[in-house]
C-alpha positions as CSV (number, residue, x, y, z in Angstrom):
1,X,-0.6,-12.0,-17.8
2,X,3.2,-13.4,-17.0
3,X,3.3,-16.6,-16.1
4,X,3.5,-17.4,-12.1
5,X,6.4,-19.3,-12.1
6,X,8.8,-20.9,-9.4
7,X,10.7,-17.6,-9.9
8,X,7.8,-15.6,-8.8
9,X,7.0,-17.5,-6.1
10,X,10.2,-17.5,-4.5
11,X,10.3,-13.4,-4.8
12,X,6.9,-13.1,-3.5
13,X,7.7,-15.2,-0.5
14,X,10.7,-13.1,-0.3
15,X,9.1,-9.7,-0.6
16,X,6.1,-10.2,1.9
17,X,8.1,-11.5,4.0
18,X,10.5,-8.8,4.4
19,X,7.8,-6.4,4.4
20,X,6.2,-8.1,7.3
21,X,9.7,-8.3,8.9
22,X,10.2,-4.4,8.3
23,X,6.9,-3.8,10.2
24,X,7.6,-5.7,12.9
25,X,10.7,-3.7,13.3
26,X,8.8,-0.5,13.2
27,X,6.3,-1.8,15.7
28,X,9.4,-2.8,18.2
29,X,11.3,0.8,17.7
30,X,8.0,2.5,17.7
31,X,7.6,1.3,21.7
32,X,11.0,2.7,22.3
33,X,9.7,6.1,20.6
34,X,12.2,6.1,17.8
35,X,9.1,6.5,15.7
36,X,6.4,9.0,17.0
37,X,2.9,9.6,16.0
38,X,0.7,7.4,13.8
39,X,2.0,4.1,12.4
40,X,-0.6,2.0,10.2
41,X,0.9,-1.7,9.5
42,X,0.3,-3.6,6.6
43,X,0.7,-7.5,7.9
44,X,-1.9,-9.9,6.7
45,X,-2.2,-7.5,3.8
46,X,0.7,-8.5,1.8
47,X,-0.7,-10.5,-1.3
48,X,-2.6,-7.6,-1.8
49,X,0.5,-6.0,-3.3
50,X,2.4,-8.9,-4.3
51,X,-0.1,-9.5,-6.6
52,X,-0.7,-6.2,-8.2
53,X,3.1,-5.7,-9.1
54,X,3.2,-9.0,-10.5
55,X,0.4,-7.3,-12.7
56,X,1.6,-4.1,-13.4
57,X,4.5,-2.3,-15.6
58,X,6.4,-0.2,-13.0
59,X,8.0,1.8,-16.2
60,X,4.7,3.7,-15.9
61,X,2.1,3.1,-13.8
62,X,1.0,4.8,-10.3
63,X,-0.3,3.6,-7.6
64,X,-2.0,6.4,-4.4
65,X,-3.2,5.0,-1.2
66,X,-4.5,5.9,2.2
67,X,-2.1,6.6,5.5
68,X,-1.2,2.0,5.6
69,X,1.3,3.0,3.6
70,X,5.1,1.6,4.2
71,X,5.5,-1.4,1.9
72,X,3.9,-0.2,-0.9
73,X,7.0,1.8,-2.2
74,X,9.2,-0.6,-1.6
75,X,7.6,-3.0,-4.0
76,X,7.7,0.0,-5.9
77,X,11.7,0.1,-5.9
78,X,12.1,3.1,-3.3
79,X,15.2,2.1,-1.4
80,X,13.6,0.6,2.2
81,X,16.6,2.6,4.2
82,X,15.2,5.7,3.0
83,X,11.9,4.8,3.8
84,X,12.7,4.2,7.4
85,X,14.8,6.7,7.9
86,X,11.3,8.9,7.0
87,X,10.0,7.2,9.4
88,X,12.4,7.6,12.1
89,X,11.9,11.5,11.1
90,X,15.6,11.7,9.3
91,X,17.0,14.1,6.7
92,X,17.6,10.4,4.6
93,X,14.4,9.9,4.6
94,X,12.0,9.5,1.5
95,X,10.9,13.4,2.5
96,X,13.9,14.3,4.5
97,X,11.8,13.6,7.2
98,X,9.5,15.9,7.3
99,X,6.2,13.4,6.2
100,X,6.7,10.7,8.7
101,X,4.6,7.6,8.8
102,X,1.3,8.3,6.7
103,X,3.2,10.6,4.0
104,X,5.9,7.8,2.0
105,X,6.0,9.4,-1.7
106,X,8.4,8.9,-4.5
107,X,7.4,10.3,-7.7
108,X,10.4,8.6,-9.2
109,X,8.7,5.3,-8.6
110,X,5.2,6.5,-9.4
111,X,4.3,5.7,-5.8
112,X,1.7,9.3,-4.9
113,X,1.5,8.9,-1.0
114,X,0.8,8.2,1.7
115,X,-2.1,10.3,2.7
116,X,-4.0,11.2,6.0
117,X,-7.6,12.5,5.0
118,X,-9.8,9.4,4.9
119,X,-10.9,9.0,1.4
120,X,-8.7,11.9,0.3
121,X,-6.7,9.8,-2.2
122,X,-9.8,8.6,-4.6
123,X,-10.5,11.5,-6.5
124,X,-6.5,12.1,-6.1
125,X,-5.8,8.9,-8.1
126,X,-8.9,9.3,-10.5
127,X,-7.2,13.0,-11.2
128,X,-3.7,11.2,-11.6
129,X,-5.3,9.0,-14.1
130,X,-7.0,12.1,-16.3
131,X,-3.6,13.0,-16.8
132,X,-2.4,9.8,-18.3
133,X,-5.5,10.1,-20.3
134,X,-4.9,13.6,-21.8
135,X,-1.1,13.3,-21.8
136,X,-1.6,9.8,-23.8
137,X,1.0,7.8,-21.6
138,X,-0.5,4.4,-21.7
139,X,-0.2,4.3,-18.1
140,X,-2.7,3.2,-15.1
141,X,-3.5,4.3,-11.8
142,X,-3.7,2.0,-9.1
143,X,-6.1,3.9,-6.3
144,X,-6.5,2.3,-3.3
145,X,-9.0,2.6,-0.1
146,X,-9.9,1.2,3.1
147,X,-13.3,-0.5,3.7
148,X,-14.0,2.9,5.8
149,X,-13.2,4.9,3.4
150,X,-16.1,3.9,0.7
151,X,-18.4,5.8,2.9
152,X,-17.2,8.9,1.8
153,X,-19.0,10.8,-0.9
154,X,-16.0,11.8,-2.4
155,X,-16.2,8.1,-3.9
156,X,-19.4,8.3,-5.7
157,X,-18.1,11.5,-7.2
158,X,-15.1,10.2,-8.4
159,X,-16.6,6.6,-9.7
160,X,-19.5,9.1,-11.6
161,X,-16.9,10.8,-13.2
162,X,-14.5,8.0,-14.1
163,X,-16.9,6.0,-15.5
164,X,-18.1,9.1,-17.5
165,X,-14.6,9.8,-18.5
166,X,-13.1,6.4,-19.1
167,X,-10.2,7.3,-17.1
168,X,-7.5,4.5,-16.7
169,X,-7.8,3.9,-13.1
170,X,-8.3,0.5,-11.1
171,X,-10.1,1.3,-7.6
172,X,-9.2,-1.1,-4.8
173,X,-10.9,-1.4,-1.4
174,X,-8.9,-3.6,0.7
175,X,-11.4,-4.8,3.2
176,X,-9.6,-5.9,6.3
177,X,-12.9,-5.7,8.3
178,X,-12.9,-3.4,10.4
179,X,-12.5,0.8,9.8
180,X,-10.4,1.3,12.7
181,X,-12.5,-0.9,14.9
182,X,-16.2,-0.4,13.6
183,X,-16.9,-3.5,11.8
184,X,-18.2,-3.4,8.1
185,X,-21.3,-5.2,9.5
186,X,-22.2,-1.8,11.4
187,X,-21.1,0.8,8.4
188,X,-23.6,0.0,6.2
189,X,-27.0,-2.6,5.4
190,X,-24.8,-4.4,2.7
191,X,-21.9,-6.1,3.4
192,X,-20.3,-6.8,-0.8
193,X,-18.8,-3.4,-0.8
194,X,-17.9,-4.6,-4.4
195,X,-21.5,-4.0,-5.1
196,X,-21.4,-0.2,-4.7
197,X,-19.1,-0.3,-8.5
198,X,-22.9,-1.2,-10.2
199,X,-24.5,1.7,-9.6
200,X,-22.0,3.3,-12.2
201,X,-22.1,0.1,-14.6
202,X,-18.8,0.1,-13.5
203,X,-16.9,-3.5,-14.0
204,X,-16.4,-4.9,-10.2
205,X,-16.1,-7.7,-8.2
206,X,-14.7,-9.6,-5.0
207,X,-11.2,-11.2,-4.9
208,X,-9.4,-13.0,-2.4
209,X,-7.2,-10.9,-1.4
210,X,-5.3,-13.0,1.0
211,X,-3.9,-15.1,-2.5
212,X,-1.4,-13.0,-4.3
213,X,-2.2,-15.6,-7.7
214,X,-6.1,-14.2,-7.6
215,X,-4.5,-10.5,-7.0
216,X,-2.6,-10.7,-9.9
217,X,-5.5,-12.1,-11.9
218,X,-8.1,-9.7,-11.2
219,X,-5.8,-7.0,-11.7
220,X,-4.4,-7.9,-14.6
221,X,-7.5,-7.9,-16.1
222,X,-8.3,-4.8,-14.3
223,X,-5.4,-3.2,-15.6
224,X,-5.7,-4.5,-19.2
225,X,-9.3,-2.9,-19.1
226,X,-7.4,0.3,-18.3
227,X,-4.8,0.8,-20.7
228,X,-7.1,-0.2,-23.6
229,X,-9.3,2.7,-23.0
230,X,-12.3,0.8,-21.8
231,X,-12.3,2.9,-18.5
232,X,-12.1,2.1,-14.6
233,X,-12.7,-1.0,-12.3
234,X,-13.7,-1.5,-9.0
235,X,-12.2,-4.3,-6.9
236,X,-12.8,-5.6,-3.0
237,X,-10.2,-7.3,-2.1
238,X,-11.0,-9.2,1.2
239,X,-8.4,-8.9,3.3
240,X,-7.6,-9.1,7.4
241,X,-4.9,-7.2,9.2
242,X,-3.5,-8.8,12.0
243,X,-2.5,-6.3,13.6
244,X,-4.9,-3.1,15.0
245,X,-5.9,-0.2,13.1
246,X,-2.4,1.4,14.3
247,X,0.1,1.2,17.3
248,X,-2.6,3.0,20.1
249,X,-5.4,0.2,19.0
250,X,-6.3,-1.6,22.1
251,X,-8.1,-4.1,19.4
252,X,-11.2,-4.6,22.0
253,X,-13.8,-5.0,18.9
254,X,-12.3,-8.3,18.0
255,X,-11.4,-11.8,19.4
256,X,-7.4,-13.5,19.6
257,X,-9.2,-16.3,18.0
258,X,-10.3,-14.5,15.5
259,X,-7.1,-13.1,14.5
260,X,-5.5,-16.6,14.9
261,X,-8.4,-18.2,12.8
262,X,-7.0,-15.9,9.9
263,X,-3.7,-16.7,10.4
264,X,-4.1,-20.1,9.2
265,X,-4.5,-18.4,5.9
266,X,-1.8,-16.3,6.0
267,X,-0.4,-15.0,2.5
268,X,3.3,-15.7,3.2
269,X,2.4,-19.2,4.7
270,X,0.3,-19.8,1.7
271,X,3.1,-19.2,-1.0
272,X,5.8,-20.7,1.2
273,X,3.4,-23.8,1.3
274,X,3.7,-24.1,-2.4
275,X,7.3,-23.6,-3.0
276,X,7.7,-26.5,-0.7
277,X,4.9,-28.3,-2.3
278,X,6.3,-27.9,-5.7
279,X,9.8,-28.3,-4.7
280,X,11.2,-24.8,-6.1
281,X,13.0,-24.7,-2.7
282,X,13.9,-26.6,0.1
283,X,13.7,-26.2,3.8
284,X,17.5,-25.2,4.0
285,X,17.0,-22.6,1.0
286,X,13.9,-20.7,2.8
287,X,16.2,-20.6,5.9
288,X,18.7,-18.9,3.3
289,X,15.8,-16.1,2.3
290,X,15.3,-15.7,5.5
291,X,18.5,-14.8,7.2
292,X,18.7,-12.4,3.7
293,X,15.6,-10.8,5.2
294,X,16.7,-10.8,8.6
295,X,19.6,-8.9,7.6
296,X,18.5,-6.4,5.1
297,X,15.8,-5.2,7.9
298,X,19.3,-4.6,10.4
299,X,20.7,-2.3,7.9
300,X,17.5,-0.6,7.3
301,X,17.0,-0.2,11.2
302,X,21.2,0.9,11.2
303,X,20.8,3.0,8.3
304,X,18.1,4.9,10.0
305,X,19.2,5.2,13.2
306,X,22.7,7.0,12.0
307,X,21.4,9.3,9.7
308,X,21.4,12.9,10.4
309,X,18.4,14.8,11.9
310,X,17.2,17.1,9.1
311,X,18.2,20.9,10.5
312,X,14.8,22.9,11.4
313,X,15.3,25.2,9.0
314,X,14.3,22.8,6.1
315,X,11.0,23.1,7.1
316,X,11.1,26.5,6.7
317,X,12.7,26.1,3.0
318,X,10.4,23.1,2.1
319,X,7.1,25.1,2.7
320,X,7.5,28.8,2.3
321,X,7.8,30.9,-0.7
322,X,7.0,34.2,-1.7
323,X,8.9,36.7,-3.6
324,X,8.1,39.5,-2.2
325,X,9.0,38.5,1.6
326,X,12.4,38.9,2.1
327,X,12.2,37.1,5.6
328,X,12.2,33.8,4.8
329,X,14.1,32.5,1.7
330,X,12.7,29.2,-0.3
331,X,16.2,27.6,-0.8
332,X,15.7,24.0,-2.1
C-alpha cells in the first residue's frame, strides 16, 4: 500500500471536509426547495471513502453504490459544480439534470451510480466486475451497500456467484446502524453482518470504518486480492451517519446523545487531530484549508444556481428511440 504520509493526511482532512461542507450546503438549499425530492447525506461517513481512494488506482477501477451517493464522485474526480448543478436539477449537471439526487454517474470516472432500488447495485457491481474479468482489464469493482440492504436475496445470489466466478469485486456494507430508522439489532438475530461473507468461504471481516488509515488497509488488501485473480471480499465497515436517513427523517429511533457520543469520533476530527499532533500543519494552516473549502462550496452553490434549466424536450431526446416512430426524434 502507499505510504500514509503528512501529504495524505492533509488531502484527507481536506477532502472530507469539503465533502461534509458540500452537504451541509445541500441540506441548507434543500429547506429553501432548491433541491426537491430525496437527498441521502454522507457525514460521519467520510473515511469510508477517504480510505478506499487512498487504496485504489482511479486509471481503472469502478466503484457502484446505493442512493447516499454525492461525494463519492467527487473523490472520484467528477467536477463538484456539475454534481450540484444535478442536484439542483440543471442542464450542467452530471446528467443534465435529469437524475437528481440518488442518480450521480460518470462513466468517465468509473463512478456507476447512484441508484434507488435497495440492493439493486450488488449484482450490478458483481456484473461490472465479470466484465473486467472477461475483458482482462486488471481493474476492480468497488460495490457498495447499506446495512439494510444485506437483507436482500439479491446478495446471496451475487456473493454465490462471485465466489464461484472469482470475479474482481470488493463488497462493502457500510453499517451506519440504522436502515432508515430500523436498527440492525431488529433486522436480523446476528448483529457481525461481516459474518454473512462465510457462508460463501468468502474472505470478510469488520473494519472501523470511522478511521480512513484502517479503510485504506482493509481495502488494499481487499483490492490486491482482487486484481490477482483470487476473487471477491466482503467488508463491514462500521460506520454512523450523523445525520437521518435523508432530509424527511424525523430521526425519532435514536437519542441526541447518541449522535453526540459518535461525534467524539469523528473522521475529520480524528485526522485533523494528527496533523496537529504530528505537526504537518499548524492551527493557522487548517484555517487556510478551510477558508479554501469554504470557498470552493460558494462556487459550487453559484455555479449551480446560474446554470440553465435543461429544456423539457431533453427528456424526450434522452429516453425515447425508435426508428420506426416518426413522432418523437432521439436527437443526442
Amino acid at each position: 500500500m502507499q505510504k500514509i504520509t503528512k501529504e495524505v493526511y492533509l488531502k484527507w482532512y481536506e477532502d472530507m471536509l469539503f465533502w461534509r461542507k458540500f452537504e451541509d450546503k445541500l441540506a441548507a438549499v434543500y429547506i429553501q426547495q432548491k433541491v426537491r425530492g430525496f437527498l441521502h447525506l454522507y457525514n460521519g461517513q467520510e473515511a469510508v471513502l477517504a480510505g478506499a481512494l487512498h487504496a485504489m488506482d482511479l486509471s481503472k477501477d469502478k466503484m457502484i453504490t446505493a442512493y447516499r451517493n454525492h461525494v463519492q464522485p467527487i473523490g472520484m474526480g467528477v467536477d463538484p459544480k456539475r454534481v450540484m448543478a444535478e442536484l439542483y436539477g440543471k442542464a450542467t449537471g452530471t446528467s443534465q439534470g435529469l437524475g437528481g439526487s440518488m442518480h450521480i454517474f460518470s462513466k468517465e470516472h468509473g463512478f456507476y451510480g447512484g441508484h434507488g432500488i435497495v440492493g439493486g447495485q450488488i449484482p450490478l457491481g458483481a456484473g461490472m466486475a465479470f466484465g473486467d474479468k472477461y475483458n482482462e482489464t486488471g481493474a476492480v469493482t468497488l460495490c457498495y451497500m447499506g446495512d439494510g440492504a444485506v437483507r436482500q436475496g439479491s446478495l446471496h445470489e451475487t456473493f454465490n456467484m462471485a465466489m464461484n466466478w472469482k470475479l474482481p469485486v470488493v463488497f462493502i456494507c457500510e453499517n451506519n446502524g440504522y436502515a432508515m430508522g430500523t436498527s440492525v439489532e431488529r433486522t436480523a438475530n446476528h448483529t457481525d453482518i461481516w459474518k454473512l461473507g462465510l457462508g460463501y468461504e468468502m474472505p470478510c471481516g469488520p473494519v472501523d470504518g470511522m478511521n480512513p488509515v484502517k479503510v485504506a488497509e482493509a481495502m488494499h488488501e481487499a483490492i490486491d486480492r482482487a486484481r490477482r485473480g483470487d476473487g471477491p471480499t466482503f467488508l463491514e465497515m462500521k460506520t454512523y451517519r450523523y445525520r437521518g436517513h435523508s432530509m424527511s427523517d424525523a430521526q425519532h429511533y435514536r437519542t441526541k446523545d447518541e449522535v453526540e457520543e459518535y461525534k467524539k469520533i469523528d473522521p475529520i476530527e480524528q485526522v485533523k487531530d494528527i496533523i496537529l499532533e504530528k505537526k504537518y500543519a499548524t492551527e493557522a494552516d487548517i484555517k487556510k484549508i478551510d477558508k479554501r473549502v469554504k470557498d470552493l462550496v460558494s462556487e459550487c452553490e453559484k455555479f449551480a444556481e446560474e446554470s440553465p434549466w435543461p429544456e423539457k424536450n431533453v427528456m424526450y431526446d434522452t429516453v425515447y428511440e425508435q426508428e420506426d416512430y416518426p413522432f418523437l426524434q432521439h436527437k443526442l
